[in-house]
PAZAPA-4460 file (N, C-alpha, C; in steps of 0.05 Angstrom, whole numbers, plus 32768, in hexadecimal, padded with zeros to 4 digits):
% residues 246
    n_x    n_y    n_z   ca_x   ca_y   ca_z    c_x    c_y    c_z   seq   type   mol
   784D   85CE   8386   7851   85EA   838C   7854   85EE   83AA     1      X     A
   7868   8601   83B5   7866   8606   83C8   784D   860C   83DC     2      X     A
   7849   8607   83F6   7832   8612   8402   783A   8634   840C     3      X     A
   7828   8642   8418   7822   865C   841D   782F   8659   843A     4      X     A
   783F   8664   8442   7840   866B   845F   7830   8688   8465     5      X     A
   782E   868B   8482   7827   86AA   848E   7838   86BC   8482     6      X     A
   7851   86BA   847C   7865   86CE   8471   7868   86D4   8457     7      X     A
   785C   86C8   844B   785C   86BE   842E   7849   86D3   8423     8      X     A
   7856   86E0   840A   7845   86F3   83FC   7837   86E9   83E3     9      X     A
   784D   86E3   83DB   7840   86D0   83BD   785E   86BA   83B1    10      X     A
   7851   86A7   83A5   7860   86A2   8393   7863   869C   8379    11      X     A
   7876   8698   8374   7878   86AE   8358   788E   869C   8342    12      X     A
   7886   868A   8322   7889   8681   831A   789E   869A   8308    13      X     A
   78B0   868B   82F7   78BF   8698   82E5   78D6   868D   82D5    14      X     A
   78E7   869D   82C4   78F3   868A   82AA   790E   8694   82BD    15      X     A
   7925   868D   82C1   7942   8691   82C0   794D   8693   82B7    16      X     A
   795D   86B5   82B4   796F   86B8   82A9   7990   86AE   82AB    17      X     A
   798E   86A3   82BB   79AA   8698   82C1   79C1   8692   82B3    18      X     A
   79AA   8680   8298   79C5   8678   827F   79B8   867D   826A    19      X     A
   79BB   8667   824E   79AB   8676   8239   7995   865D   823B    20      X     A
   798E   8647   824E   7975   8635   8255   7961   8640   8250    21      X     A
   795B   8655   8263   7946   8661   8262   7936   864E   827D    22      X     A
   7936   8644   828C   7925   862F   8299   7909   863A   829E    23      X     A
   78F9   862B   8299   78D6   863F   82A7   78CB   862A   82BF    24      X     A
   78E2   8613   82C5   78CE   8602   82D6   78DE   8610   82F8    25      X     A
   78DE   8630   82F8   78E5   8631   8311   78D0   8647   8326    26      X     A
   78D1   864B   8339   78BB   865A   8353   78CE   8665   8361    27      X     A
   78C8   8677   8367   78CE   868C   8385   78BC   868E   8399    28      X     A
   78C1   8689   83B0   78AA   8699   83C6   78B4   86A9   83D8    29      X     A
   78A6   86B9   83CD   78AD   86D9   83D4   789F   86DE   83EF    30      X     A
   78B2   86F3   8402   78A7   86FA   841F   7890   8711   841E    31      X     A
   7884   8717   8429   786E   872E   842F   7883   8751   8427    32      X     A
   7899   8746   8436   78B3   8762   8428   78C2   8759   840C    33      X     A
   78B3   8744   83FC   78C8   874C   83E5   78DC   873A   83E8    34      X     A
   78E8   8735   83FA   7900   8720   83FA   78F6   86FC   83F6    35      X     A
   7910   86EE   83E7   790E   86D0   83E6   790C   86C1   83FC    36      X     A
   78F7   86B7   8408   78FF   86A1   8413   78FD   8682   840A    37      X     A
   78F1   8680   83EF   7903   865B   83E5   78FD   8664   83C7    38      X     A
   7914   864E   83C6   7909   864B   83AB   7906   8632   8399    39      X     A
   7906   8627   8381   78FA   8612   8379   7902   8609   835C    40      X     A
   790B   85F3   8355   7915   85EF   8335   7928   85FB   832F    41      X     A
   7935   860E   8345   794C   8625   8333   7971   860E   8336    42      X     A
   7978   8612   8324   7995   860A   8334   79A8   8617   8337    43      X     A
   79BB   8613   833F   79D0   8626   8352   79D5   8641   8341    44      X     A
   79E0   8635   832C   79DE   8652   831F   79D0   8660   8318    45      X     A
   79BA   865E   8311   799E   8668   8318   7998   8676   8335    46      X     A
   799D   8666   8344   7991   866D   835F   79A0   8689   836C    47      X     A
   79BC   8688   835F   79D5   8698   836B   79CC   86B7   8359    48      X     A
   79C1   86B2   834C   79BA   86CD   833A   799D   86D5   8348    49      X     A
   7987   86C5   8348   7973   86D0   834F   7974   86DE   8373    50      X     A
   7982   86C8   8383   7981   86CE   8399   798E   86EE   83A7    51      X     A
   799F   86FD   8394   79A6   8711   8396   7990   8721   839C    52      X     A
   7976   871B   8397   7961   8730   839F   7969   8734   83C4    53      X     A
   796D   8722   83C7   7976   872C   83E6   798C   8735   83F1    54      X     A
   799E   8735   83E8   79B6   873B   83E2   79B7   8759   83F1    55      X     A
   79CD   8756   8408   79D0   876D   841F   79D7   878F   840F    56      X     A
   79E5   878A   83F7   79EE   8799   83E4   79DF   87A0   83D3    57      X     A
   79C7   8799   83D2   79B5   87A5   83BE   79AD   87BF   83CB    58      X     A
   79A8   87D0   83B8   7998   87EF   83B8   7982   87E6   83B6    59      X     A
   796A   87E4   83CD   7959   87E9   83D4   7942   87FE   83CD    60      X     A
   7956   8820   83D3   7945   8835   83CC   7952   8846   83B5    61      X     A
   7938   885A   83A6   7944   886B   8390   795B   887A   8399    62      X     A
   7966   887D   8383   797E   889A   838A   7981   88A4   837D    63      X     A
   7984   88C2   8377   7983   88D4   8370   799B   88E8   8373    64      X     A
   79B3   88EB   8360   79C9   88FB   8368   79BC   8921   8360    65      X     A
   79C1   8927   837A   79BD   8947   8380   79D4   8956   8389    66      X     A
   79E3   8971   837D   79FE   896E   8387   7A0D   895D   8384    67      X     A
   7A10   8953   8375   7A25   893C   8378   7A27   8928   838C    68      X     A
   7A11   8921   839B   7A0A   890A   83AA   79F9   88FD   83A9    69      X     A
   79F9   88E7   83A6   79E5   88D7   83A8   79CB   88D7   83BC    70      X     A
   79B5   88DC   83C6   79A9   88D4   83D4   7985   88CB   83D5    71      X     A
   797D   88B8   83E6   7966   88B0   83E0   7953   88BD   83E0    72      X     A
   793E   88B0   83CD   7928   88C4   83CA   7909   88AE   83C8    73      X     A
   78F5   88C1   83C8   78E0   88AA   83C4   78DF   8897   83A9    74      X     A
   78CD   8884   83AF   78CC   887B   838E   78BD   8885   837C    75      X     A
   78A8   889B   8385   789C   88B1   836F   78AC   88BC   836A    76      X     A
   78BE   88C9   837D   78D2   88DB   836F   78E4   88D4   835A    77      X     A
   78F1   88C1   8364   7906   88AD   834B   78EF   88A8   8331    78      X     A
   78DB   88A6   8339   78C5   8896   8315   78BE   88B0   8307    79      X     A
   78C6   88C4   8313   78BB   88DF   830E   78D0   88E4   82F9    80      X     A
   78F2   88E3   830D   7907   88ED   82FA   7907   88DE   82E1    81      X     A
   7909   88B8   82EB   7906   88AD   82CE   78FA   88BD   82BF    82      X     A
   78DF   88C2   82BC   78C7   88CB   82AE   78D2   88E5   829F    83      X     A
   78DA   88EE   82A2   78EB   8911   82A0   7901   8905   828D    84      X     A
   790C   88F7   829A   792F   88F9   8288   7920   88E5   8272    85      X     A
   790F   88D1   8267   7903   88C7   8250   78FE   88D6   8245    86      X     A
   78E8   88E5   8250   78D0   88FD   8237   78E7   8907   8231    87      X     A
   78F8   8913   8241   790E   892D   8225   7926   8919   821C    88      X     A
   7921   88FF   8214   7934   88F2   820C   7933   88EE   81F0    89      X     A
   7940   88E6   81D8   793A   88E7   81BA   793C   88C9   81B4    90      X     A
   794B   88BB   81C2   795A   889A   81B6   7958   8892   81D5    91      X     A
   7949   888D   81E5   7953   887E   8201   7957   8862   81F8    92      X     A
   7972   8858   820C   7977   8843   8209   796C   882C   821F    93      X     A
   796C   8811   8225   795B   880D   8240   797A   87F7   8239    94      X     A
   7989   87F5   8248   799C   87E6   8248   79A4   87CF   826A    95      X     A
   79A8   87B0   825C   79B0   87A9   8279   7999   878A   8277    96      X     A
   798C   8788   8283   7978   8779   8292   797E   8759   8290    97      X     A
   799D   874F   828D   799E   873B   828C   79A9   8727   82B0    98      X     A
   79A9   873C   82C1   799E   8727   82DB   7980   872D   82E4    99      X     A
   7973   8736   82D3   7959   872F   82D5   7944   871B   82D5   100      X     A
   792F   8712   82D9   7920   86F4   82C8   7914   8702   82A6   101      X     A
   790A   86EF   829E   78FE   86F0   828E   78E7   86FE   8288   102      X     A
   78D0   8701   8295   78C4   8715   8296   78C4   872B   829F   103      X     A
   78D6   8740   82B5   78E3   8752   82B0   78F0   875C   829C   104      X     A
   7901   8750   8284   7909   8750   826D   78F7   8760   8258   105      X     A
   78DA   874B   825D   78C3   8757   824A   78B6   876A   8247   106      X     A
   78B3   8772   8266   78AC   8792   826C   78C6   87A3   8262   107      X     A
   78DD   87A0   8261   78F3   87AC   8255   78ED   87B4   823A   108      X     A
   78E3   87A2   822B   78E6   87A2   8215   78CF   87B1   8215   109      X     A
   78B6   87B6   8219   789D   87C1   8214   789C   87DD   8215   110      X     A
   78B1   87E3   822D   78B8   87FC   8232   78BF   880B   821A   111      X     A
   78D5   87FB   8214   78E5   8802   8200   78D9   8817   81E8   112      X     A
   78C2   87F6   81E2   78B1   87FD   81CA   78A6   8813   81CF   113      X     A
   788C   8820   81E7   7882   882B   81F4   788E   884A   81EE   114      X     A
   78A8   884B   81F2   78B4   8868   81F8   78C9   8861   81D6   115      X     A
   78BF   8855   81C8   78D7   8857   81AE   78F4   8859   81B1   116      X     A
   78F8   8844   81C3   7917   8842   81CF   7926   882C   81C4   117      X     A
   793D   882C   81CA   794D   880D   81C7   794D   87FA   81E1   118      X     A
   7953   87E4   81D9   7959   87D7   81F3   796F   87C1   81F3   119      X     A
   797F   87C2   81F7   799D   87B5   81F9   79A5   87A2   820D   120      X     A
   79B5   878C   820C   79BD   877D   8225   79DF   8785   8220   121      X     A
   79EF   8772   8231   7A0B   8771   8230   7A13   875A   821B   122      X     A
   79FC   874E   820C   7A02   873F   81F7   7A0F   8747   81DA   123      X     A
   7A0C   8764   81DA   7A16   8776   81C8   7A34   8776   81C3   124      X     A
   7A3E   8773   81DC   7A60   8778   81E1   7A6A   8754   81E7   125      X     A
   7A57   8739   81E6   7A56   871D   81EC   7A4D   8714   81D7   126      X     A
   7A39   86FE   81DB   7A31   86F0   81BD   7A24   86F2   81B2   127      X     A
   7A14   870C   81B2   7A05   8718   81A2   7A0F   8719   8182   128      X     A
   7A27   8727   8185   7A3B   8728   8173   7A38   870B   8161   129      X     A
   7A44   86F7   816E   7A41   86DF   8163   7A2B   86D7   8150   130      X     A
   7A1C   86DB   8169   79FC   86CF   815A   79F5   86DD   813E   131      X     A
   79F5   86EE   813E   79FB   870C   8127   7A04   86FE   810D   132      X     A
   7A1B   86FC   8114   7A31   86F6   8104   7A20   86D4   80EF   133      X     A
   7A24   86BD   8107   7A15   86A5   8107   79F8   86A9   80EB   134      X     A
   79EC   86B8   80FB   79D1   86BB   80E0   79D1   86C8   80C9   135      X     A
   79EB   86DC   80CD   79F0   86EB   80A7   79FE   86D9   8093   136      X     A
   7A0A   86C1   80A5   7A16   86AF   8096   7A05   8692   8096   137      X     A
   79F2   8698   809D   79DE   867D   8096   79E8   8663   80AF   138      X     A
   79F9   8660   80BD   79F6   8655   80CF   79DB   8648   80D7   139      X     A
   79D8   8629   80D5   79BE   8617   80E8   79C5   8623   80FF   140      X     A
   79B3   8626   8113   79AA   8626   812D   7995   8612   8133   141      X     A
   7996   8607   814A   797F   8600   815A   7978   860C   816B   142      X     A
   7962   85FC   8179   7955   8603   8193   795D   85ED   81A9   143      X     A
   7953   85F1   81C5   7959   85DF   81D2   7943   85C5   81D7   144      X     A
   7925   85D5   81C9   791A   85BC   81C6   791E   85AA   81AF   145      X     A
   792A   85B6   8198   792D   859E   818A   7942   858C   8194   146      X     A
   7958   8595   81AD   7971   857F   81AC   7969   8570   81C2   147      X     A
   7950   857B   81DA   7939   8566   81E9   7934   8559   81D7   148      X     A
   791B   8557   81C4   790C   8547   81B6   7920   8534   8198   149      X     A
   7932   853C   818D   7942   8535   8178   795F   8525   817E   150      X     A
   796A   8537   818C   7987   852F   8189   7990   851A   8198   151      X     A
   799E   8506   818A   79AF   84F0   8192   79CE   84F0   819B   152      X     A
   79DA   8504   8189   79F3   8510   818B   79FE   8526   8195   153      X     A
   7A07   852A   81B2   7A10   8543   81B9   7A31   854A   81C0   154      X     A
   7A38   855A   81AB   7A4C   8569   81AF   7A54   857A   81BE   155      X     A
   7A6D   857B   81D3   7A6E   8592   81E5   7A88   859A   81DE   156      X     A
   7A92   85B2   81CC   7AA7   85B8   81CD   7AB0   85CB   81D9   157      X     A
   7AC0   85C6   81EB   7AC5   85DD   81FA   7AB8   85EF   8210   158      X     A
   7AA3   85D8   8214   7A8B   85E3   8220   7A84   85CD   8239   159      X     A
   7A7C   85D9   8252   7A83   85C6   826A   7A60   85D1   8275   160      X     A
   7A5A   85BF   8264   7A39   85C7   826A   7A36   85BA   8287   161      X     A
   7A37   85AC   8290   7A29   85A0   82A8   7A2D   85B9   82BF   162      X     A
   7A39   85CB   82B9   7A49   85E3   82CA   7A3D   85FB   82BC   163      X     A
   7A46   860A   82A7   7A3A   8622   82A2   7A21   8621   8299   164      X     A
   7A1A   8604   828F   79F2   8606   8283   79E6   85ED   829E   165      X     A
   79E8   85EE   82B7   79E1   85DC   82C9   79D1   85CA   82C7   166      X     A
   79B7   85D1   82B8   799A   85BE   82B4   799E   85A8   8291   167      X     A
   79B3   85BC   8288   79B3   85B4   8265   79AE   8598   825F   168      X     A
   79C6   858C   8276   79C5   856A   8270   79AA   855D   827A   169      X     A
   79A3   856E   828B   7985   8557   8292   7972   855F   8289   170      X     A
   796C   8578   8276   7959   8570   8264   795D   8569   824B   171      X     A
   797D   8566   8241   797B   855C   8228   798E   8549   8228   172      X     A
   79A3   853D   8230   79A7   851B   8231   7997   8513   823C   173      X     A
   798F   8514   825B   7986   84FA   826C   7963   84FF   825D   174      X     A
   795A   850C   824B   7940   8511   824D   7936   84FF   8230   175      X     A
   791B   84FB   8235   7912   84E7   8221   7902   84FD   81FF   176      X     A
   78F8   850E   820E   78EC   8523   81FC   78DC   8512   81EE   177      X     A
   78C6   8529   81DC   78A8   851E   81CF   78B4   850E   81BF   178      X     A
   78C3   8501   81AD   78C5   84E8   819A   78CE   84CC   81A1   179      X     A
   78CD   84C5   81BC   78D9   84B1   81BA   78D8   84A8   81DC   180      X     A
   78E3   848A   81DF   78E0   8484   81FC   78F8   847F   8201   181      X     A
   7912   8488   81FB   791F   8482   8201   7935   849A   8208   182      X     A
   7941   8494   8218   7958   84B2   8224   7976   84B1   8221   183      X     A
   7987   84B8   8232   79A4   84AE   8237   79AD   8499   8230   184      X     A
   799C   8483   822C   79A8   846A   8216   79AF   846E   81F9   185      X     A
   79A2   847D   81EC   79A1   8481   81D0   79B6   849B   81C6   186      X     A
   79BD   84AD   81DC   79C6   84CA   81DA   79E9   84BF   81E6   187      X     A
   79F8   84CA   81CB   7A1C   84CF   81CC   7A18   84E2   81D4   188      X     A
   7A37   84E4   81DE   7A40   8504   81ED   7A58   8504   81ED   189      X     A
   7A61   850B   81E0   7A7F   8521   81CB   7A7E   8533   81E0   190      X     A
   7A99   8534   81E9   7AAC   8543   81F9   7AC6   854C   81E9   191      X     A
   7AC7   8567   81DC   7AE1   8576   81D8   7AF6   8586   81EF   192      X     A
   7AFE   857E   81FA   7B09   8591   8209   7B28   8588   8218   193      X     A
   7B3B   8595   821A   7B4C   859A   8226   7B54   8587   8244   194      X     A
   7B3A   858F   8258   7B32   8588   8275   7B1A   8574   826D   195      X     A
   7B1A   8560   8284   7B09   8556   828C   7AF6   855E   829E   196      X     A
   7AE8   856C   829C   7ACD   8582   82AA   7AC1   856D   82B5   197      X     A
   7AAA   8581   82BB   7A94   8572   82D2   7A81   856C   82BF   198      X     A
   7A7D   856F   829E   7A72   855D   8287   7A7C   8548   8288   199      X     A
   7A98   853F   828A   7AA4   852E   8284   7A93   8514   8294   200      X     A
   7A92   8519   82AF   7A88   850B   82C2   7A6E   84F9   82BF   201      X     A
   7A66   8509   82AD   7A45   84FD   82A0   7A54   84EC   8284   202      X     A
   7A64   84EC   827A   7A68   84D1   8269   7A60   84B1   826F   203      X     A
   7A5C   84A6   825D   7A5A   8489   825D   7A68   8482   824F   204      X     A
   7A62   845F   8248   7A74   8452   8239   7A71   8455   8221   205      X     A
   7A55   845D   8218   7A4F   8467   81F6   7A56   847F   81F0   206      X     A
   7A6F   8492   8201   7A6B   84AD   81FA   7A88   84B2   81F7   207      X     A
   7A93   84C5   81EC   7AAE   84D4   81DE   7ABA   84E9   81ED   208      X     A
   7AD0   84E0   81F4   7ADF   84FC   81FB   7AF8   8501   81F3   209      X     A
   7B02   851D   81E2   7B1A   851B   81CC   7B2A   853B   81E0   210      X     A
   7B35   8529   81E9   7B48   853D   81FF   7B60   854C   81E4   211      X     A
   7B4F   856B   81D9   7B5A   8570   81CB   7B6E   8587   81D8   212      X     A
   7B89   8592   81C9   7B9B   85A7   81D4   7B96   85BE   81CD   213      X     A
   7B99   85C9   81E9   7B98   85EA   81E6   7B9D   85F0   81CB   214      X     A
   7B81   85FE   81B9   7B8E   8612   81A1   7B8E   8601   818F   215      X     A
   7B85   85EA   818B   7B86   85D7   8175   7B6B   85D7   8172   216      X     A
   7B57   85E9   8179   7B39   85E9   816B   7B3D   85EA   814C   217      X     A
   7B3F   85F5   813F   7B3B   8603   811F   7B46   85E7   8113   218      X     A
   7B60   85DA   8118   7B6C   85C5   8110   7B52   85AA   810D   219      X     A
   7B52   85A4   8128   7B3E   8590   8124   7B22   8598   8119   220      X     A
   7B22   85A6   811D   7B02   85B2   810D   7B03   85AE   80F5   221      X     A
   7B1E   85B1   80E2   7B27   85B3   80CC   7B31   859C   80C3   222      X     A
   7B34   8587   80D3   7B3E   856B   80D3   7B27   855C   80D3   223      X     A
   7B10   855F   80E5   7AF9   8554   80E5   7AE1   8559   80C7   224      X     A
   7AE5   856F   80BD   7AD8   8570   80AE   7AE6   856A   808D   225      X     A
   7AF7   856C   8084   7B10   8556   8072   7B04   853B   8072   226      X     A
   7AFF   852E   808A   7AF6   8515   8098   7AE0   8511   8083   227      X     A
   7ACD   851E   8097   7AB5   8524   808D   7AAF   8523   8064   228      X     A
   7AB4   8537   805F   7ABC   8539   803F   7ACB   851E   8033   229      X     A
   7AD6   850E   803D   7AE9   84F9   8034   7B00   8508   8020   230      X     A
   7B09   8520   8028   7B20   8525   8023   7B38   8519   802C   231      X     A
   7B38   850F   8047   7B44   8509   8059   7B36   84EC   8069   232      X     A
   7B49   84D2   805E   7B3F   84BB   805F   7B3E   84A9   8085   233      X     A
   7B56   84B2   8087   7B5E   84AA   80A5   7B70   84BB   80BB   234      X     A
   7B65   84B6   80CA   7B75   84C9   80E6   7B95   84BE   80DD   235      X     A
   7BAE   84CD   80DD   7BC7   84C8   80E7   7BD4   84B6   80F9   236      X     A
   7BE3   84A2   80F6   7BE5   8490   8106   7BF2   8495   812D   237      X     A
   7BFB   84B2   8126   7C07   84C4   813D   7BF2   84D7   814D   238      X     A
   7BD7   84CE   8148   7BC5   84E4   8149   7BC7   84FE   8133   239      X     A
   7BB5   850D   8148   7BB0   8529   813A   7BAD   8542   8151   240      X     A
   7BBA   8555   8151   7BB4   8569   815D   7BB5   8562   817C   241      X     A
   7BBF   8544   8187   7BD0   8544   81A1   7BB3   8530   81A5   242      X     A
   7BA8   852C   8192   7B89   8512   819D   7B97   84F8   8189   243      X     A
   7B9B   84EF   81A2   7BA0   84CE   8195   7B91   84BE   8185   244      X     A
   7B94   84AF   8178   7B8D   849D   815C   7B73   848B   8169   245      X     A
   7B7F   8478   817C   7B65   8473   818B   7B50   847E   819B   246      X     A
***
């Protein structure tokens, strides 16, 4: 853990919202005003979201449009209006809180409950939808501790994890998890994609990459599982879907 400087107000552990990780092994230490000065466990994309707390463009103080202008007011005053425009509200919605952390989130949600409200992210109009969809049709899901602790086989289709999920690969390829002593020796890694990403880069010699063509997802999906079924005995001697035979 960090030590305390003179300037130092507190510091302050928490989960990141950054991607859908969730990480909890990260710290802030916060100045005597509220602002970052380090931080700890977060990575870039993480860091680039949280560090906005300082951010020259943040609104600082309440505001309050009067006349048709905006202008500042105390923060009793602003908790006052909240307080006003709830009580005569019938359905309040609490919408948003996804560059927030994690426990900010929870107080969101309490509120919610608290005043008999809704509470909404932008996952509604994103993969909320999906996920929705995913569980009325019985869709398996995992978690990410079971593909720590379980999984041998990882599939990336289309997906350039080492970049949009930053931490993913090092806690679940390079990581050994509760069953076993062994890590990145034992674990494939299936690469679908188009480009050679910055996943790609973490390949070895035990691992797959099927440089498939734009728009030929559904095909091979549909070729692979034929496979699968033994409907479909052998790949085409011309390839398939622009992925060569070897």
């Amino acid at each position: 853990m960090a030590q305390r400087s003179k300037n130092q107000e507190r510091i302050q552990r928490f989960v990141c919202p950054g991607c859908s990780l969730y990480c909890d092994d990260n710290q802030i230490v916060f100045s005597k005003n509220n602002e970052i000065l380090e931080t700890y466990g977060l990575c870039l994309k993480g860091y680039k979201k949280i560090i906005e707390i300082n951010s020259k463009n943040r609104i600082k103080n309440p505001l309050i449009r009067k006349n048709g202008v905006l202008k500042e007011v105390s923060l009793d005053e602003a908790l006052n209006k909240v307080k006003e425009i709830i009580n005569s509200s019938q359905k309040p919605l609490l919408y948003g809180f996804v560059n927030t952390t994690c426990e900010a989130q929870i107080n969101g949600i309490r509120l919610a409950k608290k005043i008999n409200g809704f509470i909404e992210s932008n996952a509604s109009i994103c993969h909320g939808q999906t996920y929705s969809n995913a569980v009325e049709s019985g869709l398996y899901s995992t978690t990410l501790n079971e593909c720590i602790n379980k999984a041998d086989v990882f599939i990336f289709w289309g997906s350039n994890a080492a970049e949009s999920h930053p931490k993913f690969l090092t806690k679940t390829i390079f990581s050994r998890g509760k069953f076993r002593i062994t890590g990145r020796e034992i674990k494939t890694l299936i690469l679908v994609d188009p480009r050679k990403t910055a996943t790609y880069g973490v390949a070895g010699v035990r691992d797959l990459y099927i440089p498939l063509k734009p728009g030929k997802d559904l095909e091979l999906i549909q070729f692979l599982k034929d496979m699968i079924l033994k409907e479909k005995s052998e790949v085409p001697a011309d390839g398939f879907v622009g992925v060569d035979k070897q």
